[in-house]
N, CA, C and O atoms as a GROMACS GRO file, in nm:
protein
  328
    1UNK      N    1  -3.668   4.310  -3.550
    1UNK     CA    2  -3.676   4.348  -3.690
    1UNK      C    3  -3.820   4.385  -3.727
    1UNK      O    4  -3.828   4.473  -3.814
    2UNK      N    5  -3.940   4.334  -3.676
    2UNK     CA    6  -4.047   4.323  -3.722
    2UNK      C    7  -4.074   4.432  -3.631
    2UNK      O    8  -4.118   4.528  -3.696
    3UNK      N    9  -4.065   4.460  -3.491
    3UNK     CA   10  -4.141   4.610  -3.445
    3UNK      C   11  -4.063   4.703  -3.560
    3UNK      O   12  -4.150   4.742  -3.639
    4UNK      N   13  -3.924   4.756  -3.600
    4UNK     CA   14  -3.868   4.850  -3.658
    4UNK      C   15  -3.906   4.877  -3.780
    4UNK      O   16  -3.884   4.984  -3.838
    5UNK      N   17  -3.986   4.745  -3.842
    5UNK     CA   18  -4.034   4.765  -3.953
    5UNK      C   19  -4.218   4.840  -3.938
    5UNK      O   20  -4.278   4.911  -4.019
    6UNK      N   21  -4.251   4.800  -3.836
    6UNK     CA   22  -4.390   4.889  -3.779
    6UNK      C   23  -4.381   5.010  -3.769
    6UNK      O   24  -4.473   5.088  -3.793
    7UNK      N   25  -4.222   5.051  -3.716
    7UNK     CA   26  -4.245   5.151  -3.601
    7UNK      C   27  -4.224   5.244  -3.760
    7UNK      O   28  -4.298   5.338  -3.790
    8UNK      N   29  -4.114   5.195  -3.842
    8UNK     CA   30  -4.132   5.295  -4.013
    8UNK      C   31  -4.189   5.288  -4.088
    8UNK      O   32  -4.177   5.357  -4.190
    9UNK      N   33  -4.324   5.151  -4.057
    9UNK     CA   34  -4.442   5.234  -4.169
    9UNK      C   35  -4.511   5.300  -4.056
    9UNK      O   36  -4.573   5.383  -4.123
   10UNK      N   37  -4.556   5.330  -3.899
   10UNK     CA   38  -4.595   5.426  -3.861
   10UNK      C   39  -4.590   5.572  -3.940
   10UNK      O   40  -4.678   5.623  -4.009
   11UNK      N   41  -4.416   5.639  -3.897
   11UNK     CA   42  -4.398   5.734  -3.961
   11UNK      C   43  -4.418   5.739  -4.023
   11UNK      O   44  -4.485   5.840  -4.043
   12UNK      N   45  -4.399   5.655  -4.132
   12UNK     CA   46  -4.441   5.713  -4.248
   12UNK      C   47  -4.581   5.745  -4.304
   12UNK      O   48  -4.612   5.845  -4.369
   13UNK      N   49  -4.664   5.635  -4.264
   13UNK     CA   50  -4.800   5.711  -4.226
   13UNK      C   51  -4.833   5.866  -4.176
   13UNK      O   52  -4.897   5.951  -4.238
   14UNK      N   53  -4.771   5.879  -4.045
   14UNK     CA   54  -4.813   5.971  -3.955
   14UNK      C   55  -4.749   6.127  -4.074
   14UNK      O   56  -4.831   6.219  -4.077
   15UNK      N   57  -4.665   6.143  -4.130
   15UNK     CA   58  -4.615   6.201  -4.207
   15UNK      C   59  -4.715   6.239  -4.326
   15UNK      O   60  -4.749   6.357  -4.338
   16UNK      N   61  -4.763   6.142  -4.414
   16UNK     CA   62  -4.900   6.142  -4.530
   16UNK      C   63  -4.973   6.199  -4.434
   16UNK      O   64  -4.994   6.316  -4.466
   17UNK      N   65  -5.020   6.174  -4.334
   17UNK     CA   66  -5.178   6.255  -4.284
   17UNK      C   67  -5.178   6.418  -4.242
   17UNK      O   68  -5.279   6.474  -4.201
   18UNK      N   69  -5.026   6.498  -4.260
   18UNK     CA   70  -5.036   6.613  -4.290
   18UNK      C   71  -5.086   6.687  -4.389
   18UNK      O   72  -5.111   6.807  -4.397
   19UNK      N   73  -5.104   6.555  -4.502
   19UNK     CA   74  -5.149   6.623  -4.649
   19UNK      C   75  -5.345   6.622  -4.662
   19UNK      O   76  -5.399   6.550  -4.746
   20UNK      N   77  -5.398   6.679  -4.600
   20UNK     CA   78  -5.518   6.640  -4.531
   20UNK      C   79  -5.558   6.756  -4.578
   20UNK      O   80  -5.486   6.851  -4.609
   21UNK      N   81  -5.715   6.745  -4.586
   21UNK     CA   82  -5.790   6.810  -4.580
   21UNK      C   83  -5.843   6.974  -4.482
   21UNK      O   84  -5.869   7.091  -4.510
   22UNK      N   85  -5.836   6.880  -4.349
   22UNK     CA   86  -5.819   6.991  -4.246
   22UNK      C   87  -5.665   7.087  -4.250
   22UNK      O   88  -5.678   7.208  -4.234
   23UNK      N   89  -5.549   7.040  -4.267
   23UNK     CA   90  -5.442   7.087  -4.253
   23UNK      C   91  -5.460   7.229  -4.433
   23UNK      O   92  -5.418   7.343  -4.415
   24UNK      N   93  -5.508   7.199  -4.547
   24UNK     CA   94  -5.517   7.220  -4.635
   24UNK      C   95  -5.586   7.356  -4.588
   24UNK      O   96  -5.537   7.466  -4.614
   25UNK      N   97  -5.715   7.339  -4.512
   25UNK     CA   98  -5.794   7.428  -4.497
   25UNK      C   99  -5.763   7.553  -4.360
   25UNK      O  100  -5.831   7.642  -4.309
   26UNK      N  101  -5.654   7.512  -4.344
   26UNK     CA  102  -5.591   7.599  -4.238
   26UNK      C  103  -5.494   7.705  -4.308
   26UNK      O  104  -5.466   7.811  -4.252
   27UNK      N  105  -5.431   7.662  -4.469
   27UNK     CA  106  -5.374   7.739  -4.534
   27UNK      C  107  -5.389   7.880  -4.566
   27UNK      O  108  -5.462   7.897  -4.664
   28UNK      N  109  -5.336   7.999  -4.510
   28UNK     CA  110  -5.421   8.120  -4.557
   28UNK      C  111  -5.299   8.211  -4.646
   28UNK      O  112  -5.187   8.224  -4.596
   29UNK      N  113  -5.329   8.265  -4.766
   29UNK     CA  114  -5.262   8.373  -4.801
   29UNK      C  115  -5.184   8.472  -4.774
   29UNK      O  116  -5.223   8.585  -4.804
   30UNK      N  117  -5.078   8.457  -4.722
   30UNK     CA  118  -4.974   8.570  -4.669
   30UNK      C  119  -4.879   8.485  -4.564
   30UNK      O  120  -4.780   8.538  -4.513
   31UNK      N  121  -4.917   8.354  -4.537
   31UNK     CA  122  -4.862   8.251  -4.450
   31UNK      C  123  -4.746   8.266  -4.488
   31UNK      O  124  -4.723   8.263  -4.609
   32UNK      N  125  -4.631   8.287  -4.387
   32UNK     CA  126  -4.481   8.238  -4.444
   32UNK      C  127  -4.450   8.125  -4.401
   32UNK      O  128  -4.499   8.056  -4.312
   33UNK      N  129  -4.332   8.104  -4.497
   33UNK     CA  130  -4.320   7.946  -4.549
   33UNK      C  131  -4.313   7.850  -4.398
   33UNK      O  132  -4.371   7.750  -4.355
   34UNK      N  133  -4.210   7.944  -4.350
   34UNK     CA  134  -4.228   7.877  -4.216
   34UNK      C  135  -4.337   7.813  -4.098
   34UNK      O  136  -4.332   7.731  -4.006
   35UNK      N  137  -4.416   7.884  -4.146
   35UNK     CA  138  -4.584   7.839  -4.072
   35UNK      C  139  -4.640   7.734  -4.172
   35UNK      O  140  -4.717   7.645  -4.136
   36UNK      N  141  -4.596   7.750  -4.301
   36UNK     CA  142  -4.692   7.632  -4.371
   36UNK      C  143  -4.584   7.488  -4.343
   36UNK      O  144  -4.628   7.376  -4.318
   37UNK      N  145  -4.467   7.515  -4.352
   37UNK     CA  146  -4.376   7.394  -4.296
   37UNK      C  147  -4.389   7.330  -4.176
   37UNK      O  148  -4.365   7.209  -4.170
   38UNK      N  149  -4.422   7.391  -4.079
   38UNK     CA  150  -4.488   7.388  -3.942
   38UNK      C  151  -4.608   7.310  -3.948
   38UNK      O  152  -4.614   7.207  -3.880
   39UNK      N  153  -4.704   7.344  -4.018
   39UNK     CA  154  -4.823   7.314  -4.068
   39UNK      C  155  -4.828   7.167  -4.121
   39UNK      O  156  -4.892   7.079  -4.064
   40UNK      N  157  -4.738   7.142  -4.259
   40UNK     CA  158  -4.785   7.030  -4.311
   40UNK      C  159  -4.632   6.922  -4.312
   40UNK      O  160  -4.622   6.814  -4.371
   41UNK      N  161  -4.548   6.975  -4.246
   41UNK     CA  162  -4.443   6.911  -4.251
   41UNK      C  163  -4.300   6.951  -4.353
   41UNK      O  164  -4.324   7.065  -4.392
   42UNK      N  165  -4.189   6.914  -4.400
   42UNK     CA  166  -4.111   6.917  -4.529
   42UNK      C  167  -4.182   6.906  -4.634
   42UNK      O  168  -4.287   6.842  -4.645
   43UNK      N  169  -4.135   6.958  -4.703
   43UNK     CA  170  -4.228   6.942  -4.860
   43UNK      C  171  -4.160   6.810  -4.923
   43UNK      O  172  -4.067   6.743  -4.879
   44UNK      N  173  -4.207   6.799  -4.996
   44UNK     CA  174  -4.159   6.665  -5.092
   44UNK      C  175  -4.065   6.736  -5.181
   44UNK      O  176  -3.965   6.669  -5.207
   45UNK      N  177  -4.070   6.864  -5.239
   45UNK     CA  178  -4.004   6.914  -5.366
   45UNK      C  179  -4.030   7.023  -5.365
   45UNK      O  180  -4.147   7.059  -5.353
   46UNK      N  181  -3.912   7.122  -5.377
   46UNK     CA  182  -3.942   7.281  -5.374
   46UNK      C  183  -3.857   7.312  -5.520
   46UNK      O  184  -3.780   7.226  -5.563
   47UNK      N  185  -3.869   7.391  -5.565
   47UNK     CA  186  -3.852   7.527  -5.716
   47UNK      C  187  -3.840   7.657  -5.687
   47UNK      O  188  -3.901   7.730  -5.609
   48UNK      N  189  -3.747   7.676  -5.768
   48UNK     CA  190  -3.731   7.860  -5.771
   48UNK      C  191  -3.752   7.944  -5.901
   48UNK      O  192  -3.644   7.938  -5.959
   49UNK      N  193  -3.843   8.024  -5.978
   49UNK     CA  194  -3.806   8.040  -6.056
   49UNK      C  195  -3.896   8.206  -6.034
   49UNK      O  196  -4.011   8.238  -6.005
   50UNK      N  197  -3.753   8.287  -6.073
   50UNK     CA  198  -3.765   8.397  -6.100
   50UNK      C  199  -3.872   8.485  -5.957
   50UNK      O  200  -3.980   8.542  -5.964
   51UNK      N  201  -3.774   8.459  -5.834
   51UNK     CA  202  -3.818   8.474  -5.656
   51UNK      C  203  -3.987   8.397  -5.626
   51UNK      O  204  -4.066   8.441  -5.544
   52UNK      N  205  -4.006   8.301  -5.696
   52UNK     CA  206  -4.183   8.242  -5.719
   52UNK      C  207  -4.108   8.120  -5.635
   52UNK      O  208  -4.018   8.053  -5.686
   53UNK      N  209  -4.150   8.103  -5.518
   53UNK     CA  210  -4.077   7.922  -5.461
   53UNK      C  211  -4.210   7.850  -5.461
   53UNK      O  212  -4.311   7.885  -5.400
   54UNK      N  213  -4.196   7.744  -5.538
   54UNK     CA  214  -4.285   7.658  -5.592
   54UNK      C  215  -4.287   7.533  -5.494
   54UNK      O  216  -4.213   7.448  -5.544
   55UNK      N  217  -4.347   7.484  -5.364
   55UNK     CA  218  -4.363   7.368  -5.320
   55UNK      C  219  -4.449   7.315  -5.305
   55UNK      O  220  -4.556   7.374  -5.292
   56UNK      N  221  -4.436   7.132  -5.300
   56UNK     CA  222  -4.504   7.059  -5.290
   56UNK      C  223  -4.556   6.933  -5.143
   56UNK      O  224  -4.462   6.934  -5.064
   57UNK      N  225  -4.609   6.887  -5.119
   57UNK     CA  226  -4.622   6.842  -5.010
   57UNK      C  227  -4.700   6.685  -5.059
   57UNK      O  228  -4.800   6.706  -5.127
   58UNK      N  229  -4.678   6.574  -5.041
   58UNK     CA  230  -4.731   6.451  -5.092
   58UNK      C  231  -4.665   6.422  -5.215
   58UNK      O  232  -4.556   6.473  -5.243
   59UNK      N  233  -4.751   6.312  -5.321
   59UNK     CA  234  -4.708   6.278  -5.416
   59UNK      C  235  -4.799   6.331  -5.530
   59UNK      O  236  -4.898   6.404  -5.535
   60UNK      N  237  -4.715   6.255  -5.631
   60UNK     CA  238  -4.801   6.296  -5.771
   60UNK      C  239  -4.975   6.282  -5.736
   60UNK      O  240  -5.046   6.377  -5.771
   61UNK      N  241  -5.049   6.146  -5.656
   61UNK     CA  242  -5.138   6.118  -5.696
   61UNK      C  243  -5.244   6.211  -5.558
   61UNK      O  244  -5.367   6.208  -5.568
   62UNK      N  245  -5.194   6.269  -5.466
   62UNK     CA  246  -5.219   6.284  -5.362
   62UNK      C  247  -5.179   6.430  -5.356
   62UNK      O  248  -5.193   6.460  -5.474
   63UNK      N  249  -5.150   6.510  -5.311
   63UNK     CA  250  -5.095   6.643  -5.288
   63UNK      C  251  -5.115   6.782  -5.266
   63UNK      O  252  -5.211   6.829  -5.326
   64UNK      N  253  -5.039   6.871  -5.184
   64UNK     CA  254  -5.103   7.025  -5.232
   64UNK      C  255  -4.978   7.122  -5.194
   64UNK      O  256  -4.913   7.137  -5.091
   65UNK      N  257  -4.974   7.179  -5.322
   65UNK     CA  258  -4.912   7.283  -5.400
   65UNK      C  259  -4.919   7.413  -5.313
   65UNK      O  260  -5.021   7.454  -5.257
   66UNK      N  261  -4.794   7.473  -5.308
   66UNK     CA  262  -4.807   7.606  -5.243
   66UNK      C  263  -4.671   7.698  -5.273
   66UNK      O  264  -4.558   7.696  -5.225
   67UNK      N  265  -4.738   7.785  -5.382
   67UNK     CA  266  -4.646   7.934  -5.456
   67UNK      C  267  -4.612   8.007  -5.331
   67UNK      O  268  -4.697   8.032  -5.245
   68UNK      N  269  -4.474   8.045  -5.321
   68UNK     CA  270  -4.454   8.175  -5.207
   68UNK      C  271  -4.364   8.278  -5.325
   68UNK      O  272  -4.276   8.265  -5.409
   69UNK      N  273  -4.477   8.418  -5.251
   69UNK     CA  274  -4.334   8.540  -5.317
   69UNK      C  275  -4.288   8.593  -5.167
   69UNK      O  276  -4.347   8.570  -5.061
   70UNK      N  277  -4.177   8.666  -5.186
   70UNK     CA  278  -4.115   8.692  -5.064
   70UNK      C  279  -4.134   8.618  -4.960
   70UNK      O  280  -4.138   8.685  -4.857
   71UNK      N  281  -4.147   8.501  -4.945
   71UNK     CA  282  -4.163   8.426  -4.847
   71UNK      C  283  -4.314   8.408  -4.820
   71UNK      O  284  -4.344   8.355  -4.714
   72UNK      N  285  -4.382   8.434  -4.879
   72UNK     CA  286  -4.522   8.448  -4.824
   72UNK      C  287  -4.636   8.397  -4.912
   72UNK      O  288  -4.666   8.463  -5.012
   73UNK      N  289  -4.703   8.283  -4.882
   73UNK     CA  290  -4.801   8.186  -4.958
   73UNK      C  291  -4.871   8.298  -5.033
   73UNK      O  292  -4.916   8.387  -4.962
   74UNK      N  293  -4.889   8.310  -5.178
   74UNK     CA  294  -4.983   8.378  -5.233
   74UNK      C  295  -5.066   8.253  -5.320
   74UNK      O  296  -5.188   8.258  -5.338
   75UNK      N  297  -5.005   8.176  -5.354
   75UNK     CA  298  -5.120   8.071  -5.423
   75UNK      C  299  -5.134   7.917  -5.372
   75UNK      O  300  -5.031   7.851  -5.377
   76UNK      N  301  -5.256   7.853  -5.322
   76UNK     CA  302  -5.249   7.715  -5.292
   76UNK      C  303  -5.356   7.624  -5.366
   76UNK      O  304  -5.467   7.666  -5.397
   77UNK      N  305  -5.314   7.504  -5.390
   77UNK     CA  306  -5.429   7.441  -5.464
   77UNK      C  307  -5.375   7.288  -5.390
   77UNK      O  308  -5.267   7.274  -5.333
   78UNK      N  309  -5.487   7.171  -5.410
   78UNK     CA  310  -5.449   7.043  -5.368
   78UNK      C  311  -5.518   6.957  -5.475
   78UNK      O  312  -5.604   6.983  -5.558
   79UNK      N  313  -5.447   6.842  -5.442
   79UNK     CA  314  -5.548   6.762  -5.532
   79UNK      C  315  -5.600   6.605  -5.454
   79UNK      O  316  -5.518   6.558  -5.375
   80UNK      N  317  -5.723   6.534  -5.474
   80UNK     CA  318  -5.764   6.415  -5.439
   80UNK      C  319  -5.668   6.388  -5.262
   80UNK      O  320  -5.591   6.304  -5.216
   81UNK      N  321  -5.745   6.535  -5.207
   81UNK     CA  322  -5.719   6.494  -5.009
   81UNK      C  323  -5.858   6.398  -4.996
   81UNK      O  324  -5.872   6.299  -4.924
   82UNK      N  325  -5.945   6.455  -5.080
   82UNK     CA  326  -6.081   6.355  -4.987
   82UNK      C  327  -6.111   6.210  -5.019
   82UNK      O  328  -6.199   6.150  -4.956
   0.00000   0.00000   0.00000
């Protein structure tokens, strides 16, 4: 019981340290979604509004934001990686 409970706060660790700094700074403009998923993992929460897909990666206090049109990162911002 006690390794299984290690072995899932591992993951779940190992999962948060995609939302990083270095991974952030690898983000480039025209990235499709698929490379930034690759990149930082599942998002936490994705949006659609009006072909703009709005995702997120981390939590409220932690995170970084990434707009796709046609599939393709045009805006990224993060907040409190360092």
């Amino acid at each position: 019981m006690k390794t299984l409970m290690l072995l899932s706060l591992a993951l779940l660790l190992s999962a948060c340290s995609k939302v990083s700094v270095e991974n952030y700074d690898k983000l480039k403009t025209g990235m499709p979604y698929t490379e930034v998923k690759q990149l930082l993992g599942a998002p936490s929460q994705c949006s659609e509004v009006l072909s703009v897909k709005h995702c997120v990666w981390g939590d409220d206090k932690r995170h970084i934001d990434v707009s796709f049109v046609g599939d393709q990162a045009v805006v990224f911002t993060a907040e409190n990686l360092r």
